[in-house]
C-alpha positions in Angstrom: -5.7 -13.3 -33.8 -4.1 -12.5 -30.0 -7.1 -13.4 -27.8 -7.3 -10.9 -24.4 -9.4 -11.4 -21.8 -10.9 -8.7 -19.6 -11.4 -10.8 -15.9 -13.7 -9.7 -13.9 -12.2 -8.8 -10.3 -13.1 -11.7 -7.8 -11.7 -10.5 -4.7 -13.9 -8.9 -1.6 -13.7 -5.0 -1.5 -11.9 -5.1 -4.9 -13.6 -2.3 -7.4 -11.6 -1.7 -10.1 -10.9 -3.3 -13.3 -8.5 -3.7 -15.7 -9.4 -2.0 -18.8 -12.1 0.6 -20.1 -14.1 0.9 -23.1 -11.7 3.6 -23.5 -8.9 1.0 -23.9 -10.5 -2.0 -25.4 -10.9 0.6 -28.1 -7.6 1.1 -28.3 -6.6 -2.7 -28.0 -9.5 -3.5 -30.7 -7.6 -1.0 -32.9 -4.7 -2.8 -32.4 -5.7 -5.6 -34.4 -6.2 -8.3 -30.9 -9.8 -10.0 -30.1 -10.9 -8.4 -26.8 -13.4 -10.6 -24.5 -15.0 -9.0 -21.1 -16.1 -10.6 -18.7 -20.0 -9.7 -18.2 -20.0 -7.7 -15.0 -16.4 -7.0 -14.7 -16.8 -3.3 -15.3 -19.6 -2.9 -12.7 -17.5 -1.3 -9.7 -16.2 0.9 -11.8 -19.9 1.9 -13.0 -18.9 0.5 -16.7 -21.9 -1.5 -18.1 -20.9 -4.7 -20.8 -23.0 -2.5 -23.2 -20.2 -0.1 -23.5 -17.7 -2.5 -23.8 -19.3 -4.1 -27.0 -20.0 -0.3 -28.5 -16.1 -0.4 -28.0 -15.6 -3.6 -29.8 -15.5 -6.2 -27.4 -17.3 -9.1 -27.2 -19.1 -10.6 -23.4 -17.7 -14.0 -22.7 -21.2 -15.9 -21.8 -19.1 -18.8 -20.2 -16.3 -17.2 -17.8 -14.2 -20.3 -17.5 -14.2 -21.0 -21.2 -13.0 -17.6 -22.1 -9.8 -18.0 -19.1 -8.9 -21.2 -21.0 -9.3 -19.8 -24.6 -6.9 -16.4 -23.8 -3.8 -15.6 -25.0 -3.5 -12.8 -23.1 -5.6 -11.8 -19.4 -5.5 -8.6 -17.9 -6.6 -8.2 -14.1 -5.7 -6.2 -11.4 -5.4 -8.8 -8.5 -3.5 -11.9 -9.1 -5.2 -15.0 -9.9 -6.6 -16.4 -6.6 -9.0 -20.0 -5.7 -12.6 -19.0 -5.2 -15.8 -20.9 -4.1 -18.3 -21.0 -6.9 -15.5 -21.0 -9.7 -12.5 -22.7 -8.8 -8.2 -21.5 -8.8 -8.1 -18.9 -11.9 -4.4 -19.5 -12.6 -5.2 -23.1 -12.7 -7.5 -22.2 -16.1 -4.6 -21.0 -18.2 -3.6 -22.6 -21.0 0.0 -23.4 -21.3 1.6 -20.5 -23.0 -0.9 -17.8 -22.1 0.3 -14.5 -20.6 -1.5 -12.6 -18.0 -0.2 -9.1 -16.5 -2.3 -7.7 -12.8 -0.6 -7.0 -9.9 0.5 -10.0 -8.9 2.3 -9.2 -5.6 4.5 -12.4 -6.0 7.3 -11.8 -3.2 6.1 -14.6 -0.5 4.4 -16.2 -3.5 6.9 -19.0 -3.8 4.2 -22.0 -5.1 2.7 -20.0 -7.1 6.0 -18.2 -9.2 7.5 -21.5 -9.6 3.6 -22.9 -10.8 4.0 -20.3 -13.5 7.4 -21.3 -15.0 6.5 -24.7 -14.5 3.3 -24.4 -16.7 5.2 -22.3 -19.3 3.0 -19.2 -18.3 4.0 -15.4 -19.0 3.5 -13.4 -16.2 4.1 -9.3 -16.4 3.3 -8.1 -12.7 2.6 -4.0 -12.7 4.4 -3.9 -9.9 7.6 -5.0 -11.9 7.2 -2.2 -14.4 10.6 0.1 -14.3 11.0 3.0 -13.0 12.4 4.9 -16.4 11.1 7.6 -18.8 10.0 5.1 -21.6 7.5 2.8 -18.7 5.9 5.8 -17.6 2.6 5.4 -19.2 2.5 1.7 -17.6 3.7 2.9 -14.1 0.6 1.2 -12.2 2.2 1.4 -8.8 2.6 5.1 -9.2 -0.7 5.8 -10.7 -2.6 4.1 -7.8 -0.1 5.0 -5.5 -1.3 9.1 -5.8 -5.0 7.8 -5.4 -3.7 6.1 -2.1 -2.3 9.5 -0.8 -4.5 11.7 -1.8 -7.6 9.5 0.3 -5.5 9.0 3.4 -5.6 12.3 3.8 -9.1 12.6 3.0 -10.1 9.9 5.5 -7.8 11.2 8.0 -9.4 14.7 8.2 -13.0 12.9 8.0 -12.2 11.4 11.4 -9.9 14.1 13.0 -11.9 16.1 15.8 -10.7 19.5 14.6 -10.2 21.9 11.3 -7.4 21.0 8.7 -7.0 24.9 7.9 -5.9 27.8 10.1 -9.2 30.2 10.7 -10.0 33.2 11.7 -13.5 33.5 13.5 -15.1 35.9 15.6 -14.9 33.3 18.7 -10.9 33.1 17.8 -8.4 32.2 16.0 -8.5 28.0 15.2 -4.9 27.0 14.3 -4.1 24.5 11.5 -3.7 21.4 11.9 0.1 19.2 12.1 0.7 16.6 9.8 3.4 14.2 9.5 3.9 12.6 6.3 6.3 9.4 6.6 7.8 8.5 3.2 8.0 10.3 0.3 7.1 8.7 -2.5 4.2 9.3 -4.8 1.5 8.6 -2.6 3.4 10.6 0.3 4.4 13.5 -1.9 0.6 13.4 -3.3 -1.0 13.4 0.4 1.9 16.6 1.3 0.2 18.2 -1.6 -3.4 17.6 -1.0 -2.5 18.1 3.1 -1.0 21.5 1.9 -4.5 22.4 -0.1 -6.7 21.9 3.0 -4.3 24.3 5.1 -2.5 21.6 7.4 1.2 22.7 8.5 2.8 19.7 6.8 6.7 18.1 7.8 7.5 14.8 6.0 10.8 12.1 6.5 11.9 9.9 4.5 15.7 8.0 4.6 16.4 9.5 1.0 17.9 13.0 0.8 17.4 13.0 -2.6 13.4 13.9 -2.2 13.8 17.0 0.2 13.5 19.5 -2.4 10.4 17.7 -4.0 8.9 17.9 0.2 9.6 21.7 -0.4 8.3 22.3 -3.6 4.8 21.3 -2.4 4.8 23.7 0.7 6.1 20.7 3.2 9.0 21.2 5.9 11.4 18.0 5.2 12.1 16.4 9.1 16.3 16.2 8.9 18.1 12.6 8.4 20.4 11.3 10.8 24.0 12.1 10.7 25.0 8.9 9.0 27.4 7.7 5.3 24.8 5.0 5.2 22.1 6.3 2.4 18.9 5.0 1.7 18.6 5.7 -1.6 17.4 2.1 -3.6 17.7 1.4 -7.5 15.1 3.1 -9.4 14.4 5.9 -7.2 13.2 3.4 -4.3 14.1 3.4 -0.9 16.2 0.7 0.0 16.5 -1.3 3.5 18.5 0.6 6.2 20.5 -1.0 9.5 18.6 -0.8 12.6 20.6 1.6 14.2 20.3 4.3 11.1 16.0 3.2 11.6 16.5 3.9 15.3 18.4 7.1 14.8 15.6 7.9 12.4 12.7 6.8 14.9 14.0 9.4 17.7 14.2 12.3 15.6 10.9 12.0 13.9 9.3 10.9 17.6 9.6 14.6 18.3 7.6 16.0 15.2 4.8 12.8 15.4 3.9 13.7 19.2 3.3 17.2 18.3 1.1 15.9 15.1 -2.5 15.8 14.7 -2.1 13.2 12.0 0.5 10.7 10.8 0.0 9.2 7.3 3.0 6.9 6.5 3.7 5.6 3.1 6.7 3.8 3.4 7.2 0.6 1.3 10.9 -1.2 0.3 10.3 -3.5 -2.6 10.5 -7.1 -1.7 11.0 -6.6 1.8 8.5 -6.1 4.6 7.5 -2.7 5.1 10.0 -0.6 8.0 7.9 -0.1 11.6 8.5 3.6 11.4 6.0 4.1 14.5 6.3 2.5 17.2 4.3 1.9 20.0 5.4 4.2 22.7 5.1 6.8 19.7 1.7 5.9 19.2 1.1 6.4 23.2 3.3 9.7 23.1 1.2 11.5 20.6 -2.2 13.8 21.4 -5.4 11.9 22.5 -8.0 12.4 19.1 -4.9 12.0 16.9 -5.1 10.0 13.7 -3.0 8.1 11.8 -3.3 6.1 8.4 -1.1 3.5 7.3 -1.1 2.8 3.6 1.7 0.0 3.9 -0.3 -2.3 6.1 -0.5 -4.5 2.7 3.2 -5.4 3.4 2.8 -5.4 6.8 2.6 -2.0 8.1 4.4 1.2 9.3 2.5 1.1 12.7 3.1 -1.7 14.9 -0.8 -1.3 16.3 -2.0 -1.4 12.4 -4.5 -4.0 11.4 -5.6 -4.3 8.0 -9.1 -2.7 7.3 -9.8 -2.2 11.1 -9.7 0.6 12.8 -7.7 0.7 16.3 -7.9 3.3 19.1 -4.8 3.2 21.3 -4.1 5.7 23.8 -6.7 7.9 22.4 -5.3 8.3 19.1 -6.8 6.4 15.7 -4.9 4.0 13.6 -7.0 3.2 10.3 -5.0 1.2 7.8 -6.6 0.6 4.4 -5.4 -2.7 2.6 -6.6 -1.8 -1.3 -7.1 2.4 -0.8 -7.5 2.7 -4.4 -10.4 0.7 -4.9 -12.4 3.2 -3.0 -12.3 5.1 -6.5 -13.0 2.9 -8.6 -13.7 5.7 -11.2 -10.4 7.3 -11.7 -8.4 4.1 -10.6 -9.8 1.9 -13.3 -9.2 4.6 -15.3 -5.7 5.0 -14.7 -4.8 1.7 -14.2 -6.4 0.5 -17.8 -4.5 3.0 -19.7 -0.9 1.4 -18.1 -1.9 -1.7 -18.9 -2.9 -0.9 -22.4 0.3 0.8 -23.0 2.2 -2.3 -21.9 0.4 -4.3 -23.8 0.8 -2.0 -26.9 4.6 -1.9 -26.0 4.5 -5.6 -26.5 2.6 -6.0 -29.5 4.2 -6.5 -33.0 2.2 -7.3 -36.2 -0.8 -7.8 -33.7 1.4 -10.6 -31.6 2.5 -10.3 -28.4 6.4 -10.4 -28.5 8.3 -10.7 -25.4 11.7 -9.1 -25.9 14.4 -10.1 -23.7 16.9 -7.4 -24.9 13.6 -4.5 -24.0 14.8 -3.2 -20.8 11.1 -2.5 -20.2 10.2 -5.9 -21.3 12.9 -7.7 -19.6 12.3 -5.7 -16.4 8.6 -6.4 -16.0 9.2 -10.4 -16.8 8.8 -12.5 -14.0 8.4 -16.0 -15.8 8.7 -16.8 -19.7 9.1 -20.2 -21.5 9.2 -22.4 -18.2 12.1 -20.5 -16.3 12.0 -17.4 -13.6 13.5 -14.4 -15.9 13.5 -12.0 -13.1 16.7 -11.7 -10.9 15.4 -10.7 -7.6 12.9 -12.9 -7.5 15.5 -15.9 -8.5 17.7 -14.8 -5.8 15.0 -14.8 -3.2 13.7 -17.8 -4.1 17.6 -19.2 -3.9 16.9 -20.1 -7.7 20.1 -20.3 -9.9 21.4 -17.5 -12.3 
């Protein structure tokens, strides 16, 4: 019988967790052996009790049950802490684990995977097509992510989101600037739009300025330019600097009229574009606000700093690292139910069966039997074909 292992989340701030008694259930049902960590649930208010009412069993000895699975599920990659040691390191040879395992820049640790014949399925990998929605993890956290920032930012802006009408006076709304318009930038348009902000977004794809309209936002124009920035799967892709620059001094205008910037945008495998720069940041409106959900990959703001929050010229830069673990509820939710339906995906008479010719299989590979299976990540590690 497939042995899974439910890890507990090791890393500071980190709330969530990687399945539910919801979707143990499901996995129980499925014929595998599901072992919690004790604890692991407890940021997400999910007691072990529940996950043995849902047929799991508590692993009493942590380590033992990393070195006994077949199969873990986390949501942060494996990582070396004090008290317990280098998680990956506990593998057995042959075991599979799928989390987010954020491997561009990970270099040691991809080629430590192939080299001990471990299956790794990063979330991040999963594609973006009609038959891997149900395990889109990036998207599901990703609309947690926008719908916070804007939460957060009209927590610490000094005025109303909505347009008011009072006896004193007319209040008028509040301008936002969405930059990027992805899920978690299409999500905070939407939840910017339900607290009564005047919203504009950019983003270098054309493609998404309908989907900017259909949620009440006014899409900021491109620059004249051939050059599209339109990536494979529906991502952006990695512009010139001059199309970035172009970009940059048309949506300079809209940010110094703003009240709040939330930028969103992220390239995969690439750092993420400085979309504000620093004489932006000192153009805009002293009590301004802006948060910057890419600071993970670096950051759209060149004043971010991860978890801090930086006043420069008057104006607020907060830049969460891990948003969505500030609920831990509805991400852990989310989040086990795309795992479990990748793991069901790759289950077959209650084995796990990794199918290279699966375009969702094959897509969300990164190492299997002792070699790197997924191309970009070959090519940027200068790997052969």
């Amino acid at each position: 019988m497939t042995r899974v292992l439910v890890a507990k989340e090791r890393a500071a701030g980190e709330t969530r967790v990687a399945a539910t008694a919801e979707t143990v259930r499901q996995l129980a049902k499925a014929g595998l052996q599901v072992e919690v960590e004790s604890g692991a649930g407890d940021g997400s208010f999910i007691a072990d009790a529940l996950y043995v009412e849902a047929g799991a069993t508590i692993a009493s000895d942590a380590a033992a049950a990393w070195k006994a699975a077949d199969l873990v599920v986390k949501v942060q990659a494996p990582a070396n802490y004090d008290g317990f040691g280098n998680e990956s390191e506990l593998l057995k040879e042959g075991a599979a684990i799928i989390a987010f395992l954020s491997p561009y820049g990970q270099d040691d640790a991809v080629r430590s995977y192939a080299r001990r014949q471990i299956t790794t399925l990063p979330m991040e990998f999963v594609p973006r097509i009609t038959r891997a929605q149900k395990m889109d993890a990036l998207s599901s956290q990703a609309s947690l992510a926008g719908y916070k920032a804007v939460l957060i930012a009209a927590s610490r802006l000094p005025k109303y989101f909505p347009l008011l009408m009072t006896a004193a006076g007319t209040v008028k709304p509040a301008r936002v600037v969405i930059m990027g318009a992805g899920v978690a930038g299409l999500q905070a348009i939407a939840t910017a739009k339900r607290l009564g902000a005047v919203v504009e977004a950019s983003d270098i794809r054309e493609a998404v300025k309908e989907q900017i309209e259909s949620l009440g936002g006014k899409f900021i124009p491109l620059p004249e330019s051939e050059e599209s920035g339109e990536g494979s799967g529906g991502y952006a892709r990695q512009v010139s600097a001059e199309y970035l620059k172009k970009q940059q001094e048309i949506v300079a205008m809209h940010v110094s009229a703003a009240d709040v910037v939330i930028t969103t945008a992220l390239i995969p495998g690439r750092p993420a574009p400085k979309l504000l720069t620093a004489a932006m940041v000192s153009a805009m409106k002293p009590g301004a606000v802006i948060v910057d959900l890419a600071v993970a990959q670096g950051g759209n703001c060149e004043h971010s700093c991860a978890d801090q929050e930086v006043v420069e010229s008057g104006v607020t830069i907060i830049a969460p690292s891990n948003i969505a673990a500030s609920m831990p509820a509805d991400a852990s939710m989310l989040y086990a139910r795309n795992v479990s339906a990748l793991v069901l995906h790759l289950l077959k008479e209650e084995q796990l069966h990794f199918d290279l010719e699966d375009d969702v299989t094959s897509g969300t590979l990164l190492t299997h039997q002792g070699k790197i299976v997924h191309a970009q990540t070959r090519e940027l590690l200068g790997e052969g074909s």
